[in-house]
Residue, then its C-alpha position, 0 to 999 in steps of 0.5 A: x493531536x490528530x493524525x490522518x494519513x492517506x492509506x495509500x500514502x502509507x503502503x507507498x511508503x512502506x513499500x518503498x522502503x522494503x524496496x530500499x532494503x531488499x530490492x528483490x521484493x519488487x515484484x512481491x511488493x507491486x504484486x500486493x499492491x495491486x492486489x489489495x487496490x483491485x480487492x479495495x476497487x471492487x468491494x467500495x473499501x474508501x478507507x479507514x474513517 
């Protein structure tokens, strides 16, 4: 059985939940976020294939 997940979806749904349980984790958890995609944006980082 194969199992592909878009990395995106992953962290969206990660970060929801930590949301969920500690909503003062907002800010950090959009704040890495946006990080990573702007690090991701900026080296060509597709995903994991």
């Amino acid at each position: 059985m194969s199992f592909h997940a878009d990395i995106n979806a992953v962290v969206a749904l990660i970060a929801g939940i930590l949301i969920l349980l500690q909503p003062k984790l907002l800010n950090y958890v959009v704040a890495i976020y946006l990080i990573i995609i702007g690090i991701t944006g900026l080296t060509g980082f597709t995903g994991f294939r």
